[in-house]
PDB file of N, CA, C and O in Angstrom:
ATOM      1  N   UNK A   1      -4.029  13.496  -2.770  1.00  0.00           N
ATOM      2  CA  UNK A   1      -3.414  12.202  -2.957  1.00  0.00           C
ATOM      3  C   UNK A   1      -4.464  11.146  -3.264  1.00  0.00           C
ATOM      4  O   UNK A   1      -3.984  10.402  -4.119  1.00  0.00           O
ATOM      5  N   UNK A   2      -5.590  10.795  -2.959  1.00  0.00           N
ATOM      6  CA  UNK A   2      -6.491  10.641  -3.108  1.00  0.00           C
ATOM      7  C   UNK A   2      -6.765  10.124  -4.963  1.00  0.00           C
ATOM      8  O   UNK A   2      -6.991   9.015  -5.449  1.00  0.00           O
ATOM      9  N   UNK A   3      -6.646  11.213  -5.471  1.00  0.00           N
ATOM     10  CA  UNK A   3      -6.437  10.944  -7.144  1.00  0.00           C
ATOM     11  C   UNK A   3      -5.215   9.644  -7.766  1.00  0.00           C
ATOM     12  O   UNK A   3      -4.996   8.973  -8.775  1.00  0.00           O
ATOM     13  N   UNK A   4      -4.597   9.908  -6.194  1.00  0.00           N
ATOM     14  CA  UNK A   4      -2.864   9.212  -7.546  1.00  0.00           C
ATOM     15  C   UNK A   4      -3.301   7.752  -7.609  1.00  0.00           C
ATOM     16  O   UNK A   4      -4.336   7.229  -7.197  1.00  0.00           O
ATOM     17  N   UNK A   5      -1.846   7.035  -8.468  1.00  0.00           N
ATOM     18  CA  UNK A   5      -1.945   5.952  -8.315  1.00  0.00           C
ATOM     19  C   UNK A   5      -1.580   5.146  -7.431  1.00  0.00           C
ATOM     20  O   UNK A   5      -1.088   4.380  -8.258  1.00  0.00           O
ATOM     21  N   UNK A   6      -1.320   4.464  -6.147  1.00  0.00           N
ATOM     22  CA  UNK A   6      -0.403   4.048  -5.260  1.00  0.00           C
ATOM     23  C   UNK A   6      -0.482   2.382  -5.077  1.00  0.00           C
ATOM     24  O   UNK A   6      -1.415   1.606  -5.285  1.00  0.00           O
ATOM     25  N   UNK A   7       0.496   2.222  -4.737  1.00  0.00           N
ATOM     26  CA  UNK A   7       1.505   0.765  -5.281  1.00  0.00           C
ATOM     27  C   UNK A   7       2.116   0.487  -3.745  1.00  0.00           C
ATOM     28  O   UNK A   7       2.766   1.186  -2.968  1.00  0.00           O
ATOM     29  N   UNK A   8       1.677  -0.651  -3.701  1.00  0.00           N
ATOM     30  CA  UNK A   8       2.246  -1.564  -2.124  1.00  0.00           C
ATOM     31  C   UNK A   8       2.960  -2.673  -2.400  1.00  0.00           C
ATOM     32  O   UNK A   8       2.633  -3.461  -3.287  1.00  0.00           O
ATOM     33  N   UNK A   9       4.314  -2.849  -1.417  1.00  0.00           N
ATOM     34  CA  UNK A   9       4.637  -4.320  -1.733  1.00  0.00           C
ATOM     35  C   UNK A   9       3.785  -5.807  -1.609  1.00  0.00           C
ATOM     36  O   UNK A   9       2.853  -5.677  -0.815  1.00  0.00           O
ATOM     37  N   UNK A  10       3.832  -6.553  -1.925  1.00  0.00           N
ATOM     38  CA  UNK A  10       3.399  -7.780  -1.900  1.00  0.00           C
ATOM     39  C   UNK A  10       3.631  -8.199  -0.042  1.00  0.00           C
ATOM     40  O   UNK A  10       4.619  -8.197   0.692  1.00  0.00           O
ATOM     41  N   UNK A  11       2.343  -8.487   0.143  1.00  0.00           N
ATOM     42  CA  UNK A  11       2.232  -8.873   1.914  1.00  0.00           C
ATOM     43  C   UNK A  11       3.654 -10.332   1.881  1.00  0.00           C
ATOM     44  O   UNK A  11       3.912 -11.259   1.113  1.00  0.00           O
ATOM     45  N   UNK A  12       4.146  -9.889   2.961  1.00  0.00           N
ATOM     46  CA  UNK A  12       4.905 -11.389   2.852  1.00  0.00           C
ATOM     47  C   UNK A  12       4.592 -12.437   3.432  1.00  0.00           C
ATOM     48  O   UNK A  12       5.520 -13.205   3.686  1.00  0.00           O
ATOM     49  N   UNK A  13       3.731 -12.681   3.684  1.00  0.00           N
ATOM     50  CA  UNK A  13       2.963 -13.910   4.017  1.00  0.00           C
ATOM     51  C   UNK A  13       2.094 -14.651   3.129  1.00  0.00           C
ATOM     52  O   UNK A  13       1.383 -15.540   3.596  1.00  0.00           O
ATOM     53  N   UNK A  14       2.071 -14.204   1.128  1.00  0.00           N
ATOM     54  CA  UNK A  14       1.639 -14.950   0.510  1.00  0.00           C
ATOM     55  C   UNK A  14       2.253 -15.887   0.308  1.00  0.00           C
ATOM     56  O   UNK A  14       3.471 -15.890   0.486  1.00  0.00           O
ATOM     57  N   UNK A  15       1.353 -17.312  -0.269  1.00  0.00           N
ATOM     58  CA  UNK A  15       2.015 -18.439  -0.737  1.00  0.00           C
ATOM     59  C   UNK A  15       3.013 -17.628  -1.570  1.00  0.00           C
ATOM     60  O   UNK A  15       3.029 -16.415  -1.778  1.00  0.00           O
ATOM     61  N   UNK A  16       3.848 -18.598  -1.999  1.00  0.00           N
ATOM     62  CA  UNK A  16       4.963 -18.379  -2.673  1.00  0.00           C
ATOM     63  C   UNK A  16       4.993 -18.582  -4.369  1.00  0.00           C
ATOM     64  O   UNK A  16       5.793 -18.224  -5.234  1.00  0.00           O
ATOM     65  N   UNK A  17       3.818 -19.275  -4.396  1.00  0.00           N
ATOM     66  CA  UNK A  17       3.238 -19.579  -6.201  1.00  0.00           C
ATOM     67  C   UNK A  17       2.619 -18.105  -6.564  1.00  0.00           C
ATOM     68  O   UNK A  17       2.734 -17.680  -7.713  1.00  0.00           O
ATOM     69  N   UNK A  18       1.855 -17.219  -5.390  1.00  0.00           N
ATOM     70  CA  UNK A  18       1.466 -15.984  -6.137  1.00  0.00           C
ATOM     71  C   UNK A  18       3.220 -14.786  -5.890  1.00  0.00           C
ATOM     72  O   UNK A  18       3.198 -13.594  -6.196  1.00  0.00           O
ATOM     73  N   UNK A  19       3.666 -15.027  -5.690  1.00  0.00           N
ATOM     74  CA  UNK A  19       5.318 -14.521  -5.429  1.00  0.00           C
ATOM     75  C   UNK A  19       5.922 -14.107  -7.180  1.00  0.00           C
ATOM     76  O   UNK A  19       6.175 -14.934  -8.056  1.00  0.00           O
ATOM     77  N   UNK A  20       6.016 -12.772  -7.275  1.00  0.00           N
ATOM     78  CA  UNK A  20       6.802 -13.402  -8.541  1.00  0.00           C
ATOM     79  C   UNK A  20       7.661 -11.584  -8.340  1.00  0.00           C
ATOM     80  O   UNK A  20       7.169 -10.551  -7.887  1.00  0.00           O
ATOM     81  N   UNK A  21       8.867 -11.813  -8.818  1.00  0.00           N
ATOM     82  CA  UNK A  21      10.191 -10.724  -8.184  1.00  0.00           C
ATOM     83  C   UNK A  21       9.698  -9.774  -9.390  1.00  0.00           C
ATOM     84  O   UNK A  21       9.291 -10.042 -10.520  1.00  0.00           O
ATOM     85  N   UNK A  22       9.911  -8.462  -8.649  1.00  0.00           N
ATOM     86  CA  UNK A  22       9.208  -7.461  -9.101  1.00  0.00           C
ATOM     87  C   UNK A  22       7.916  -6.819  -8.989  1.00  0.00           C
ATOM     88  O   UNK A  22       7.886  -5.617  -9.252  1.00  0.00           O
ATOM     89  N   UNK A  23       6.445  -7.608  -8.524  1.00  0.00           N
ATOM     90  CA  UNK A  23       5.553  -7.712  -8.487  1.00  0.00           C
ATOM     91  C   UNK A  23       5.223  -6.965  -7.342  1.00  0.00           C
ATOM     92  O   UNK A  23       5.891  -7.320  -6.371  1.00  0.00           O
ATOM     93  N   UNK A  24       4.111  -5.692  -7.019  1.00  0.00           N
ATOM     94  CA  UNK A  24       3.578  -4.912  -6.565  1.00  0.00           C
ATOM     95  C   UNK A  24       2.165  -4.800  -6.591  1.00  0.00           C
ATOM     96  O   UNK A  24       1.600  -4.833  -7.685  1.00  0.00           O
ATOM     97  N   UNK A  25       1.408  -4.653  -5.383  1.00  0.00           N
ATOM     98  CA  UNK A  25       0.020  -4.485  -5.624  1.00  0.00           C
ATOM     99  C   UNK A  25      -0.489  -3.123  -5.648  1.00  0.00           C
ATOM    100  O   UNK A  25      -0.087  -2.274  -4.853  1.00  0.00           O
ATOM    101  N   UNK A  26      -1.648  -2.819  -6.829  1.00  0.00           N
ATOM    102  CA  UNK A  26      -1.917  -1.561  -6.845  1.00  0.00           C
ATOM    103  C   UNK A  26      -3.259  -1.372  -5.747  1.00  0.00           C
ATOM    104  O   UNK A  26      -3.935  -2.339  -5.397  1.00  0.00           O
ATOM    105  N   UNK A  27      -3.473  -0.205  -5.355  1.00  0.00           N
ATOM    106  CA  UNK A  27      -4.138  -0.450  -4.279  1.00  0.00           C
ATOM    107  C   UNK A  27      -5.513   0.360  -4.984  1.00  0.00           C
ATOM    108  O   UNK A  27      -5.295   1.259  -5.796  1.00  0.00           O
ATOM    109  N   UNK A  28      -6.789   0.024  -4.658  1.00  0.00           N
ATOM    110  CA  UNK A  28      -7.574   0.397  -5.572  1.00  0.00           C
ATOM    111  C   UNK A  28      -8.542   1.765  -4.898  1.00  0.00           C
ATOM    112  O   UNK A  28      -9.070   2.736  -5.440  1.00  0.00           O
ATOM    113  N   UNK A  29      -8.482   1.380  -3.720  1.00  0.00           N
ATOM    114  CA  UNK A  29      -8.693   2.566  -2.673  1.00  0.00           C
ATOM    115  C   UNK A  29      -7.975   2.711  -1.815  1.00  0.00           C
ATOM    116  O   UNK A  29      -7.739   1.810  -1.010  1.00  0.00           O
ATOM    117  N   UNK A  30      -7.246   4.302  -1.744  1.00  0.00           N
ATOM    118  CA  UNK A  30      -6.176   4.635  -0.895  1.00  0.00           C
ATOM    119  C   UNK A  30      -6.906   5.456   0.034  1.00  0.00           C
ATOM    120  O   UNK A  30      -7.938   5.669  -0.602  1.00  0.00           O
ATOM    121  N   UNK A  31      -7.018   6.005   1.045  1.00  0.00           N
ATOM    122  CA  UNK A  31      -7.609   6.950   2.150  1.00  0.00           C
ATOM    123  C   UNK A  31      -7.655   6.979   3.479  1.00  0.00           C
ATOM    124  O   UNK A  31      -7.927   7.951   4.183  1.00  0.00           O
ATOM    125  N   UNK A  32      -7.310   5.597   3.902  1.00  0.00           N
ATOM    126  CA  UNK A  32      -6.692   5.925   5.248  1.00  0.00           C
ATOM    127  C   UNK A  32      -5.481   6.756   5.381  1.00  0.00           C
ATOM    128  O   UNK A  32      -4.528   6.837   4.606  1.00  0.00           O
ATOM    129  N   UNK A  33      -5.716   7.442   6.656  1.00  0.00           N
ATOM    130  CA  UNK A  33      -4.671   8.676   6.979  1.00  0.00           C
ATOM    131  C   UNK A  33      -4.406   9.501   6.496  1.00  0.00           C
ATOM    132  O   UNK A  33      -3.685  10.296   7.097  1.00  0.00           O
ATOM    133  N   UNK A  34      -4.773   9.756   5.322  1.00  0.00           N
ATOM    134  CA  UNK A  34      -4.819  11.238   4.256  1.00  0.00           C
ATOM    135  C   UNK A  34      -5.082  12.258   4.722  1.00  0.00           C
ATOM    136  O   UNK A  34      -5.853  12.295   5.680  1.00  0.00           O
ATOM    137  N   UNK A  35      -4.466  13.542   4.138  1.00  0.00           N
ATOM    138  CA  UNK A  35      -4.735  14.850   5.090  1.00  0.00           C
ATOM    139  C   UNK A  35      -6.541  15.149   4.192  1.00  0.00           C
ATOM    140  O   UNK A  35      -7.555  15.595   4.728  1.00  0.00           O
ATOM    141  N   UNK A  36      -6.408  14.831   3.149  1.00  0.00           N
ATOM    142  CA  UNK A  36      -7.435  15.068   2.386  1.00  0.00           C
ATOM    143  C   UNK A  36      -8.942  13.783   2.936  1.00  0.00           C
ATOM    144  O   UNK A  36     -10.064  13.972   2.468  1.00  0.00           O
ATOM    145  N   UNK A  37      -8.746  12.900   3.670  1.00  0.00           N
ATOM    146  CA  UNK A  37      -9.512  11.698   4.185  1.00  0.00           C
ATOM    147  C   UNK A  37     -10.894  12.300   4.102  1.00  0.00           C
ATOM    148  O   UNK A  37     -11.643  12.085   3.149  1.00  0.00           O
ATOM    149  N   UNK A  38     -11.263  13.201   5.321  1.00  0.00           N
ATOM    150  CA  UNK A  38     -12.428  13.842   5.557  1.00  0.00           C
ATOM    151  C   UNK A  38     -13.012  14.418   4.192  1.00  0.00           C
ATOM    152  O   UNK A  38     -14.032  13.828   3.835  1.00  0.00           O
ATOM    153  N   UNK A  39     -12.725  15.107   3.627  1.00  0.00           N
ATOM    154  CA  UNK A  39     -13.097  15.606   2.467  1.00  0.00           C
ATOM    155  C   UNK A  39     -13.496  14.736   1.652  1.00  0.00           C
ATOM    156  O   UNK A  39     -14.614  14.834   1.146  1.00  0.00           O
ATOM    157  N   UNK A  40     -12.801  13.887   1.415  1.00  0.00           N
ATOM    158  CA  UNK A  40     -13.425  12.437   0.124  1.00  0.00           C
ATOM    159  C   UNK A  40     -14.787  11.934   0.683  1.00  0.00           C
ATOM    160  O   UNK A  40     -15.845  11.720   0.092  1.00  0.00           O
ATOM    161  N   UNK A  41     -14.322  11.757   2.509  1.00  0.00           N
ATOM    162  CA  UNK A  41     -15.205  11.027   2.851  1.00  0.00           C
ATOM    163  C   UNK A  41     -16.922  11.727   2.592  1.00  0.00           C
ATOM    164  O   UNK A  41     -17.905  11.159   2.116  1.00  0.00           O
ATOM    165  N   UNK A  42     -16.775  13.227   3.142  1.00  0.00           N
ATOM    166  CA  UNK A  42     -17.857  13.733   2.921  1.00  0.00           C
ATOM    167  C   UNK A  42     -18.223  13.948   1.596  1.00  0.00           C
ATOM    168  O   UNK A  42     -19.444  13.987   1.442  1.00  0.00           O
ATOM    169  N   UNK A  43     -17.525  14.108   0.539  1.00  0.00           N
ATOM    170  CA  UNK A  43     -17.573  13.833  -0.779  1.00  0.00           C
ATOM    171  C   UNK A  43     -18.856  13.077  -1.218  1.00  0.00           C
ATOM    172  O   UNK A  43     -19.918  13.384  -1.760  1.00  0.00           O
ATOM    173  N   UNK A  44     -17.989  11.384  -0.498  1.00  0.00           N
ATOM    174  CA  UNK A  44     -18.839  10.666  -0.823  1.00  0.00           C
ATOM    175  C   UNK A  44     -19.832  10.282  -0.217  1.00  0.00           C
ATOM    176  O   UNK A  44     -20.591   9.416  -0.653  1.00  0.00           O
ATOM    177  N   UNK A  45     -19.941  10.765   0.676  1.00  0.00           N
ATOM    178  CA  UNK A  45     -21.356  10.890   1.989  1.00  0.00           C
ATOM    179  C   UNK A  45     -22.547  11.567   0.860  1.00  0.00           C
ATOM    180  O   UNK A  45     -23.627  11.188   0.407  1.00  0.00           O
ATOM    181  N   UNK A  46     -21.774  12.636   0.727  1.00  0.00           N
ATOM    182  CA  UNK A  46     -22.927  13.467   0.167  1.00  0.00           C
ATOM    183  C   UNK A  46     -23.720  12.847  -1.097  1.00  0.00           C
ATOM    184  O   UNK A  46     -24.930  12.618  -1.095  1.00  0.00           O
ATOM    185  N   UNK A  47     -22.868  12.620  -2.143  1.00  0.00           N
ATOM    186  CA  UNK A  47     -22.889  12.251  -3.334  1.00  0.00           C
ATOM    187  C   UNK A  47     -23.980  11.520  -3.185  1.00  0.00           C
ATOM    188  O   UNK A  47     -24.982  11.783  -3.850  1.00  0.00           O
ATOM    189  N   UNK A  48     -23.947  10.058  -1.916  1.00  0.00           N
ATOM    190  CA  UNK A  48     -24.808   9.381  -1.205  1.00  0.00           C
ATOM    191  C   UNK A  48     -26.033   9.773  -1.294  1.00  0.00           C
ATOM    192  O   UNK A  48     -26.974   9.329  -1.952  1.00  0.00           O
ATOM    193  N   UNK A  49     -25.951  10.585  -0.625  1.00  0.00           N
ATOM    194  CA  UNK A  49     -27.505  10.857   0.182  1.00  0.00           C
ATOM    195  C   UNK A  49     -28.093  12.212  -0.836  1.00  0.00           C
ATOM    196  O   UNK A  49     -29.254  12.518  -0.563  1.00  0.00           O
ATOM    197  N   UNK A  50     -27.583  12.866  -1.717  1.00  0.00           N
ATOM    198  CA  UNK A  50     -28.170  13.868  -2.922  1.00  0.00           C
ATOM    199  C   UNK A  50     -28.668  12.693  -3.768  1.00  0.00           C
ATOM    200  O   UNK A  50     -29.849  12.804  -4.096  1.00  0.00           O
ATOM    201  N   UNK A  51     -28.108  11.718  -4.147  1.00  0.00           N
ATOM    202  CA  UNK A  51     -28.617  10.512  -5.215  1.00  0.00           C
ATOM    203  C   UNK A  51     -29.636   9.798  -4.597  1.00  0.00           C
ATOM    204  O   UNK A  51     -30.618   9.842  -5.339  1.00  0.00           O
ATOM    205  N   UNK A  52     -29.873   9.148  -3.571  1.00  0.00           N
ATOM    206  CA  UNK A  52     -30.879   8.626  -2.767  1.00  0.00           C
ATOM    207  C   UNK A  52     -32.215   9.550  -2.572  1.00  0.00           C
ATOM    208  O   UNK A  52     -33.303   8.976  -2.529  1.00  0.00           O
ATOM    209  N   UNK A  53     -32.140  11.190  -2.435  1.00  0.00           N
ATOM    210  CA  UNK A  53     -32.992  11.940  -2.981  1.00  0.00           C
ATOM    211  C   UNK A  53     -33.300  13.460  -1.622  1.00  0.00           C
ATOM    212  O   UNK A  53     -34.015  14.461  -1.667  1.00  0.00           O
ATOM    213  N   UNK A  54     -32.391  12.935  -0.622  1.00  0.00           N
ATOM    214  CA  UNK A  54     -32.005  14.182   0.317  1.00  0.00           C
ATOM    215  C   UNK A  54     -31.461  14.990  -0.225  1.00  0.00           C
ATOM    216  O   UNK A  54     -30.568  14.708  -1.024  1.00  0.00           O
ATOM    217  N   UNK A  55     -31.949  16.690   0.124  1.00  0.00           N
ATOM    218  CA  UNK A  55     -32.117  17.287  -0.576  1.00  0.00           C
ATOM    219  C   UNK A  55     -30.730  18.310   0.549  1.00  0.00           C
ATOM    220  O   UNK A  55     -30.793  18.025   1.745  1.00  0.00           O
ATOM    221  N   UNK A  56     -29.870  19.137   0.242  1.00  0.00           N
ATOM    222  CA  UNK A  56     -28.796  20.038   1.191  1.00  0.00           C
ATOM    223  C   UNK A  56     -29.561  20.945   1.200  1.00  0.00           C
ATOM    224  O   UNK A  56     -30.131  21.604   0.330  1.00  0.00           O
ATOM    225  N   UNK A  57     -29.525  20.936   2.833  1.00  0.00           N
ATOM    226  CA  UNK A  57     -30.466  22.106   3.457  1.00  0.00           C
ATOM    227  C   UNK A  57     -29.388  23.524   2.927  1.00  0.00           C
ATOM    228  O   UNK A  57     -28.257  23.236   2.534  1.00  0.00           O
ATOM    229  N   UNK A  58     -29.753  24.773   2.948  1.00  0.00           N
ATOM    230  CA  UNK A  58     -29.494  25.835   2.288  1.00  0.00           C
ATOM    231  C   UNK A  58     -28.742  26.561   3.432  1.00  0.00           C
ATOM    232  O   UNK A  58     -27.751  27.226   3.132  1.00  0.00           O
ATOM    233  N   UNK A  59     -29.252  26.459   5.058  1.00  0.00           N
ATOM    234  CA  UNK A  59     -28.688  27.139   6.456  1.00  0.00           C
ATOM    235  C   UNK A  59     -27.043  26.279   6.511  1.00  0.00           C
ATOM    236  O   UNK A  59     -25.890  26.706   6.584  1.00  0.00           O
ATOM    237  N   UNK A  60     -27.623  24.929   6.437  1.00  0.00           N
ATOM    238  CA  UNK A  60     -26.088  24.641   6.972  1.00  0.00           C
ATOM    239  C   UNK A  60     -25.347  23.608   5.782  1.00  0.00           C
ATOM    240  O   UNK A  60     -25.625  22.552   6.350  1.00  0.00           O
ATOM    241  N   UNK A  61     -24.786  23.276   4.843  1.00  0.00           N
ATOM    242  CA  UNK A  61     -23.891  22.243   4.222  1.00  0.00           C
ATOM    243  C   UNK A  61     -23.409  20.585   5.033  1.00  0.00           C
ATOM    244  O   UNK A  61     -22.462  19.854   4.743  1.00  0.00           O
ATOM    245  N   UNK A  62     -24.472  20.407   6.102  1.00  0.00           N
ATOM    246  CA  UNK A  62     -23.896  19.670   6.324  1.00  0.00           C
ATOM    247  C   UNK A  62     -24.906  18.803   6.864  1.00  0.00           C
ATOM    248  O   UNK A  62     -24.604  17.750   7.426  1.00  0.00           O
ATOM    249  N   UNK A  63     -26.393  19.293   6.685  1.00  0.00           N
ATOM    250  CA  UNK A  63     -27.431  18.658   7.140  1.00  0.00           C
ATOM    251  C   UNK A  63     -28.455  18.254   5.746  1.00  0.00           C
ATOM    252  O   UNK A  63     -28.669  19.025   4.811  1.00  0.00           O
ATOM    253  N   UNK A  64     -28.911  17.099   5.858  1.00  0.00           N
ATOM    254  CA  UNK A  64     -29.449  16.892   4.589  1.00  0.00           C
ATOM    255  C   UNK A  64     -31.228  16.512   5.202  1.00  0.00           C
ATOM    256  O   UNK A  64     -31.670  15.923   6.188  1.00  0.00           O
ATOM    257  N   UNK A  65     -31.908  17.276   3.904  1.00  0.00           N
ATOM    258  CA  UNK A  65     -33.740  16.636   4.432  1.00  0.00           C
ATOM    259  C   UNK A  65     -34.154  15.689   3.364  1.00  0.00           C
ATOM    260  O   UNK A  65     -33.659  15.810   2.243  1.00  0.00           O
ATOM    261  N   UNK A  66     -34.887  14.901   3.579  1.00  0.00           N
ATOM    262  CA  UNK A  66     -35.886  14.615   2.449  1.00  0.00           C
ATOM    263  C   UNK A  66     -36.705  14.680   3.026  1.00  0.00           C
ATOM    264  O   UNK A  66     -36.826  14.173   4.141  1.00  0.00           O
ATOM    265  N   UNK A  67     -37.828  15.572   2.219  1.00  0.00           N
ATOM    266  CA  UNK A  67     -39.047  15.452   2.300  1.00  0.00           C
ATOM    267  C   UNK A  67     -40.244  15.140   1.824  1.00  0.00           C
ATOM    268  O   UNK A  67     -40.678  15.624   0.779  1.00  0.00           O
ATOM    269  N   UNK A  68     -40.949  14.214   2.626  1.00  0.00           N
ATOM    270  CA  UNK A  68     -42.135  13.147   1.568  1.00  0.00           C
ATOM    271  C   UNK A  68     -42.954  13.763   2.342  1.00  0.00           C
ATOM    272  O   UNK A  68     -42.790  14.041   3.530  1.00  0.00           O
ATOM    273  N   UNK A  69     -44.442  14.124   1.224  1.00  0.00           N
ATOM    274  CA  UNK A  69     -45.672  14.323   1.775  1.00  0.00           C
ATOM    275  C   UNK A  69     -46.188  13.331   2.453  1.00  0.00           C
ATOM    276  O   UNK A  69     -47.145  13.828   3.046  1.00  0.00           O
ATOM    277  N   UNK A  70     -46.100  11.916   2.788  1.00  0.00           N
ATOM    278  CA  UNK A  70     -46.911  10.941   3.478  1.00  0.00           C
ATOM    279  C   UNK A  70     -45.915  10.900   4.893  1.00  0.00           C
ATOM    280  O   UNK A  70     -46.054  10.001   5.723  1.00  0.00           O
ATOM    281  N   UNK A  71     -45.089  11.788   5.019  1.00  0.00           N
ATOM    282  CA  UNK A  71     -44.186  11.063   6.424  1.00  0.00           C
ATOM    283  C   UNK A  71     -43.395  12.899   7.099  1.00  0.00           C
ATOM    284  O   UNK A  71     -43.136  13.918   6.460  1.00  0.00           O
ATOM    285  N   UNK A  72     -43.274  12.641   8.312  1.00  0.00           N
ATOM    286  CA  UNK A  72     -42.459  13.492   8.478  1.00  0.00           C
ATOM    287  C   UNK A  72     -41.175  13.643   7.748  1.00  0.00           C
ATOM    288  O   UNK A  72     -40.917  12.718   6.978  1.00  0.00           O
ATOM    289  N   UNK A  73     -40.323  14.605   7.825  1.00  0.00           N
ATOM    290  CA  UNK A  73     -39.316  14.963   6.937  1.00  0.00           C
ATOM    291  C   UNK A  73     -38.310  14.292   7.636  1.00  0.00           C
ATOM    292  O   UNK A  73     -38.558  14.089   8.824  1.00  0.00           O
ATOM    293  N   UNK A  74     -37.025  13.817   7.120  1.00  0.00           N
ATOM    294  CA  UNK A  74     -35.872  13.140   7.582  1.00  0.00           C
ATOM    295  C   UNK A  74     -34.864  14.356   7.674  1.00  0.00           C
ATOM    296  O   UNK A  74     -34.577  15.379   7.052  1.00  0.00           O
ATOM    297  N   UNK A  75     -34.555  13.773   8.619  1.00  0.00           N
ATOM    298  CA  UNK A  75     -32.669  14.755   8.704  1.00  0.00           C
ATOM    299  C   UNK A  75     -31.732  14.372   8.967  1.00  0.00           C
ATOM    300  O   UNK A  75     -31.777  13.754  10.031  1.00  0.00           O
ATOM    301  N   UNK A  76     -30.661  14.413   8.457  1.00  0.00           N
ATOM    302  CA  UNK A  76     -29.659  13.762   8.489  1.00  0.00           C
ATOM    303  C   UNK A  76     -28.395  14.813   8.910  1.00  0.00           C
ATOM    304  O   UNK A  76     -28.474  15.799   8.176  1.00  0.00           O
ATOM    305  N   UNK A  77     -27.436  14.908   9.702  1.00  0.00           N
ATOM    306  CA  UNK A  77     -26.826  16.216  10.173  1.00  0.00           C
ATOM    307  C   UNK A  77     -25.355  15.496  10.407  1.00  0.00           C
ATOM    308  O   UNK A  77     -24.403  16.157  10.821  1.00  0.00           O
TER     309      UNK A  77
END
């Protein structure tokens, strides 16, 4: 669900000049409560931290290193 498009009514507590009959807001990120939630989220966790330059450890999918020769290695789990 995540992919679709999804459409909310208009809060009713706007002024009444942004009011116009028919009018629906599209929602631009949907993901609270989704059965799919976790998954996007780590999605985009990951996406995160592979672009920033942590590297997915190979033992587990869910721990990330970077490693710089001037510093100990980071982990992220």
């Amino acid at each position: 669900m995540g992919d679709k498009e999804v459409y909310v009514e208009l809060p009713s507590d706007l002024p009444e000049e942004w009011k116009e009959k028919g009018k629906v807001c599209k929602l631009i990120k949907f993901l609270y409560g989704q059965v799919n939630a976790p998954r996007v989220w780590y999605k985009t966790l990951s996406t995160f931290l592979l672009d920033y330059g942590f590297e997915q450890a190979g033992y587990d999918g869910c721990t990330y290193i970077m490693k710089d020769k001037n510093s100990e290695p980071l982990l992220i789990l």
